[in-house]
VEXNUPA-765356 format. One record per residue (C-alpha): residue in three letters; x, y, z. Coordinates in Angstrom, 2 decimals, decimal comma. Example, Ala and Ser with C-alpha at 12.3 -4.5 7.8 and 13.67 -1.06 7.14 Angstrom:
<rs>
<r "Ala" <12,30 -4,50 7,80>>
<r "Ser" <13,67 -1,06 7,14>>
</rs>
This chain:
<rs>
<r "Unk" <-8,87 74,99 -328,29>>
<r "Unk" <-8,73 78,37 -326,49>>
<r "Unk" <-11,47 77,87 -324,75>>
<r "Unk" <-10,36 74,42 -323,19>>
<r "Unk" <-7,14 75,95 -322,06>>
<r "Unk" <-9,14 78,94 -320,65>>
<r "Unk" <-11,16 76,56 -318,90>>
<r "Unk" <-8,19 74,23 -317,81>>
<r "Unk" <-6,71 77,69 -316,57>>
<r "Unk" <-10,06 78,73 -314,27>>
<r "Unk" <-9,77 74,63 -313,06>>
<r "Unk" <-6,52 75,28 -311,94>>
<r "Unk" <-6,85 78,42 -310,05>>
<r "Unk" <-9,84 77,26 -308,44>>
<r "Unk" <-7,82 74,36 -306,97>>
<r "Unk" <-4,89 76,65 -306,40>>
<r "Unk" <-7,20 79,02 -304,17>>
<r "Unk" <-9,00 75,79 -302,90>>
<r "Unk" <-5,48 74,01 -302,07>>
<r "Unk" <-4,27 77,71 -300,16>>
<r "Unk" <-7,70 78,29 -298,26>>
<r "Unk" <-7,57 74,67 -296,64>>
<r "Unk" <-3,97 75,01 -295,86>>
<r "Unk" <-4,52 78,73 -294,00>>
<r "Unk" <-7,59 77,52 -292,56>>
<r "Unk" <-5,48 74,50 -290,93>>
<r "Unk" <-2,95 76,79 -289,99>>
<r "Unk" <-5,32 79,58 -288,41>>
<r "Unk" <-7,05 76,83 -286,81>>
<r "Unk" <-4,54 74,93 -285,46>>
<r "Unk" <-2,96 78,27 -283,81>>
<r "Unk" <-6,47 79,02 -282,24>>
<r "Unk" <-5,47 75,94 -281,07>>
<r "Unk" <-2,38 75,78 -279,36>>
<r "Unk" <-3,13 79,34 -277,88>>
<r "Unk" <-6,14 77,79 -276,18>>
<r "Unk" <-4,06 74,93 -274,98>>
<r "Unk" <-1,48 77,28 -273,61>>
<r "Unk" <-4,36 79,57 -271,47>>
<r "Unk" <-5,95 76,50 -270,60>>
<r "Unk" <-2,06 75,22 -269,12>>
<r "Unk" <-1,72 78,32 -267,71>>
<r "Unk" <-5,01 78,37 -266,06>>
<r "Unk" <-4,26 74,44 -264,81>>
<r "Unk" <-1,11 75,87 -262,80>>
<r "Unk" <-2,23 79,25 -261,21>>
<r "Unk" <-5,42 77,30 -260,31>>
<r "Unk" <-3,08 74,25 -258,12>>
<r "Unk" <-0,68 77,24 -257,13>>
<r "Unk" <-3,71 79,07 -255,29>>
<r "Unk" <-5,67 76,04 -254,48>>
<r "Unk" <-2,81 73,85 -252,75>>
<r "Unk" <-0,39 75,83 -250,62>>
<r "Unk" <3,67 74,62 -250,95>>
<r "Unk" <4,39 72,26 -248,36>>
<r "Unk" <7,63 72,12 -246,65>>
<r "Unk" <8,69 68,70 -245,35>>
<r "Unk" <11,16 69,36 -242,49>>
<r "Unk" <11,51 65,97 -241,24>>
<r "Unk" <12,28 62,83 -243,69>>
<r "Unk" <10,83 59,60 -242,84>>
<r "Unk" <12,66 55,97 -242,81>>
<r "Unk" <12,09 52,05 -241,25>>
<r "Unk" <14,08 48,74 -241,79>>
<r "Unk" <13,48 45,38 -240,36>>
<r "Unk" <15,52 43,85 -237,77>>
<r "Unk" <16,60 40,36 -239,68>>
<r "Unk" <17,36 38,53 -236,50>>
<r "Unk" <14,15 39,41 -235,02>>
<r "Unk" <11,61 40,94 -238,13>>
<r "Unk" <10,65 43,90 -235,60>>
<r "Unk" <10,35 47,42 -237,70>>
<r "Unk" <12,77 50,00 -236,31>>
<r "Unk" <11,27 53,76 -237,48>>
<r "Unk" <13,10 56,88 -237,73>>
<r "Unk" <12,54 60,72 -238,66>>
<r "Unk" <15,60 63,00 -238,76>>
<r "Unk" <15,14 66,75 -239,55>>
<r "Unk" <18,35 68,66 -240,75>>
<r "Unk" <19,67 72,45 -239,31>>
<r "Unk" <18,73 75,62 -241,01>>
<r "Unk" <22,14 76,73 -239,66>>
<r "Unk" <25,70 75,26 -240,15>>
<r "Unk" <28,43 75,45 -236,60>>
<r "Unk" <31,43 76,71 -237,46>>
<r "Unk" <34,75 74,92 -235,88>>
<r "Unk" <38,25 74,45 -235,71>>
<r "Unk" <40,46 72,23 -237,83>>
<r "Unk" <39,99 69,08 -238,01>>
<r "Unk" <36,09 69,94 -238,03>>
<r "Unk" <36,21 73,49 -240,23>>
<r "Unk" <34,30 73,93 -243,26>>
<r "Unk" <31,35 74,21 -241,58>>
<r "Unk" <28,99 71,46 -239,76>>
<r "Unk" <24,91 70,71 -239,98>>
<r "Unk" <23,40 69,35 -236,75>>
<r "Unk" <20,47 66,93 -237,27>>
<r "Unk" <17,48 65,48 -234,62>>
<r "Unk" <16,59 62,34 -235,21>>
<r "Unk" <14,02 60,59 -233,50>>
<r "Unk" <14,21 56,73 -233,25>>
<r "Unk" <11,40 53,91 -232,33>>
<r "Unk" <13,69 50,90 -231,52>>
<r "Unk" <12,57 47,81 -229,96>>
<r "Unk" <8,76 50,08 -229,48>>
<r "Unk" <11,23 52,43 -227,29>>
<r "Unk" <11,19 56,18 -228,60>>
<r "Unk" <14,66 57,93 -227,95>>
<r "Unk" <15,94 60,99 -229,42>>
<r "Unk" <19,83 61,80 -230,85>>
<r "Unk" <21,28 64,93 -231,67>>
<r "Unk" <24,13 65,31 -233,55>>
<r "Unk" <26,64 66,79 -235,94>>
<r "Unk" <28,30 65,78 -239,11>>
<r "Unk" <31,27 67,39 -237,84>>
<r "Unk" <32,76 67,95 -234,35>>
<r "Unk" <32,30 66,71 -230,75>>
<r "Unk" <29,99 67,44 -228,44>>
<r "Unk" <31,36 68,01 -224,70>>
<r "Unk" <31,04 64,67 -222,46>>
<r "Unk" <28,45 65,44 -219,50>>
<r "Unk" <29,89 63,05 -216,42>>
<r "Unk" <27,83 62,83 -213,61>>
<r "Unk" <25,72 65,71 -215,18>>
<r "Unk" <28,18 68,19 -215,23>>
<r "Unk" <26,72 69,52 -218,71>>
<r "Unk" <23,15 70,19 -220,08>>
<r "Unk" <21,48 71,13 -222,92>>
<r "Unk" <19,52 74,35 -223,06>>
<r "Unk" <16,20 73,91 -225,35>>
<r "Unk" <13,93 76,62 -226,45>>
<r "Unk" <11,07 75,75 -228,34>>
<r "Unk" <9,12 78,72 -230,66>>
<r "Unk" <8,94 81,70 -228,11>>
<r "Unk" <8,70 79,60 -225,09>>
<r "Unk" <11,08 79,93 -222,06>>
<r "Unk" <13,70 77,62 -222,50>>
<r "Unk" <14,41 74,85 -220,55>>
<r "Unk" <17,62 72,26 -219,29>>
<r "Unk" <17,95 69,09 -220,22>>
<r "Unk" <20,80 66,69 -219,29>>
<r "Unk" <22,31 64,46 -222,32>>
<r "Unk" <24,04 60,90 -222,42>>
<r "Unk" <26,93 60,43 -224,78>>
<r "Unk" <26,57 57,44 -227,12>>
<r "Unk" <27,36 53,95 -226,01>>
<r "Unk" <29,74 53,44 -228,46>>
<r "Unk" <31,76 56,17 -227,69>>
<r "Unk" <30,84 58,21 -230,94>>
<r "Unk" <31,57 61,76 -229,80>>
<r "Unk" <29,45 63,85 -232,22>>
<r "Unk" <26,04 62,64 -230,88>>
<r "Unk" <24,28 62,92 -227,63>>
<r "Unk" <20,81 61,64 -226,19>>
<r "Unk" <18,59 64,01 -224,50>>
<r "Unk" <17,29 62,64 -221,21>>
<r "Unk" <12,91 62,97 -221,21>>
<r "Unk" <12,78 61,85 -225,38>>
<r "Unk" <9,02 61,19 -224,73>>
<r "Unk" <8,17 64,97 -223,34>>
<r "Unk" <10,51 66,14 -225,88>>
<r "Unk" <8,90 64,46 -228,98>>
<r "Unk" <5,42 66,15 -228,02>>
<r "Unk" <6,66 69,01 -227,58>>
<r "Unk" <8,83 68,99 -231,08>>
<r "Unk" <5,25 68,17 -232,40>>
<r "Unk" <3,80 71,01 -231,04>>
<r "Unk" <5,84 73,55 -231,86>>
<r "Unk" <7,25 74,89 -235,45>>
<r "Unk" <11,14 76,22 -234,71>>
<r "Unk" <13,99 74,76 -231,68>>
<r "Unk" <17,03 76,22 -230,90>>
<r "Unk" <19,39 74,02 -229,13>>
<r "Unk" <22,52 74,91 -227,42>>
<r "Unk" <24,86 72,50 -226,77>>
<r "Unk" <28,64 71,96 -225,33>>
<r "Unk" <31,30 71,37 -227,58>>
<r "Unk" <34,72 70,19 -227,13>>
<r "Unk" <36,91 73,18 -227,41>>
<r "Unk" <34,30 75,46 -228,97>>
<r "Unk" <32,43 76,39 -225,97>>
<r "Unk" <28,29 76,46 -226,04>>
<r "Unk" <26,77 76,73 -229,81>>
<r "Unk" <23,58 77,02 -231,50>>
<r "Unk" <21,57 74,98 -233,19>>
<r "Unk" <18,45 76,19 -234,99>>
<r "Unk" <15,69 73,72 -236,27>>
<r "Unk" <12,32 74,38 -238,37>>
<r "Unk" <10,34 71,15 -236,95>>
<r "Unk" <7,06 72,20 -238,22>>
<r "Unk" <4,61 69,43 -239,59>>
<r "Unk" <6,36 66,48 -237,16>>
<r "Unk" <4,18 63,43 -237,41>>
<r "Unk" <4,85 60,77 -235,42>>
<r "Unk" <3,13 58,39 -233,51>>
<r "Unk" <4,60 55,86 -231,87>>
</rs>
């Protein structure tokens, strides 16, 4: 009777000890595991961080269909680095955008401001004073907007303009403002693609 017990016993502990090594082997194995999954992650992202450089996207891309005619109207707008700073009603602080517009297969370009008015030009008594990169800059004269809106204006020369925003990476555009003088606007305008 002693003896079967003693063997029951050695039985037992065998499949203790058998029971514990399978569960520690799991356990180391699985480990091994997950550590090589994490290098392996790891790896995976310094490899795309070297191998693909960030991209900025300065300019955002949009189209919609004319429903009385089904013609596709195509913009690109690209948004200030730097904010204007006016008077009330227009304080807080306002971003100027470029937005260039294929309309009717006619390519015209609008600047503007979220807040504020730009200066009216009659007969071309204002311009605009463009400097692309570290080019010299140049004068442009402006048209207000049809409608009367008074915080966008229309370079004149859109099509020399829109090769040359391709062109270059930075703009700085100074512009009149109604009872704020001449301000600054600066652009990044690098990676422009546009071809119509």
């Amino acid at each position: 009777m002693k003896i079967i017990k003693l063997f029951a016993y050695i039985i037992a502990g065998f499949v203790v000890l058998f029971v514990a090594a399978a569960i520690f082997a799991g356990i180391f194995s699985s480990s091994e595991e997950d550590q090589e999954q994490k290098t392996t992650s790891a790896e995976e992202i310094v490899q795309k961080e070297t191998a693909e450089p960030k991209k900025i996207e300065n300019w955002a891309y949009s189209s919609d269909v004319d429903e009385m005619d089904g013609n596709t109207n195509y913009f690109c707008v690209t948004t200030s680095i730097n904010q204007l700073d006016f008077e009330f009603p227009y304080n807080g602080g306002s971003n100027g955008y470029i937005t260039i517009r294929n309309m009717d297969g006619v390519n015209t370009i609008a600047i503007s401001v979220d807040k504020g008015q730009f200066q009216t030009s009659f007969g071309n008594s204002e311009h605009l004073r463009i400097k692309f990169d570290d080019e010299e800059l140049r004068k442009y004269s402006f048209s207000s907007a049809a409608d009367g809106s008074m915080n966008v204006i229309f370079p004149s020369q859109s099509n020399s303009l829109i090769k040359k925003l391709k062109e270059a990476k930075t703009v700085k555009i100074e512009a009149p403002f109604y009872n704020e003088g001449r301000q600054v606007l600066n652009f990044n305008i690098d990676g422009l693609v546009w071809d119509k």
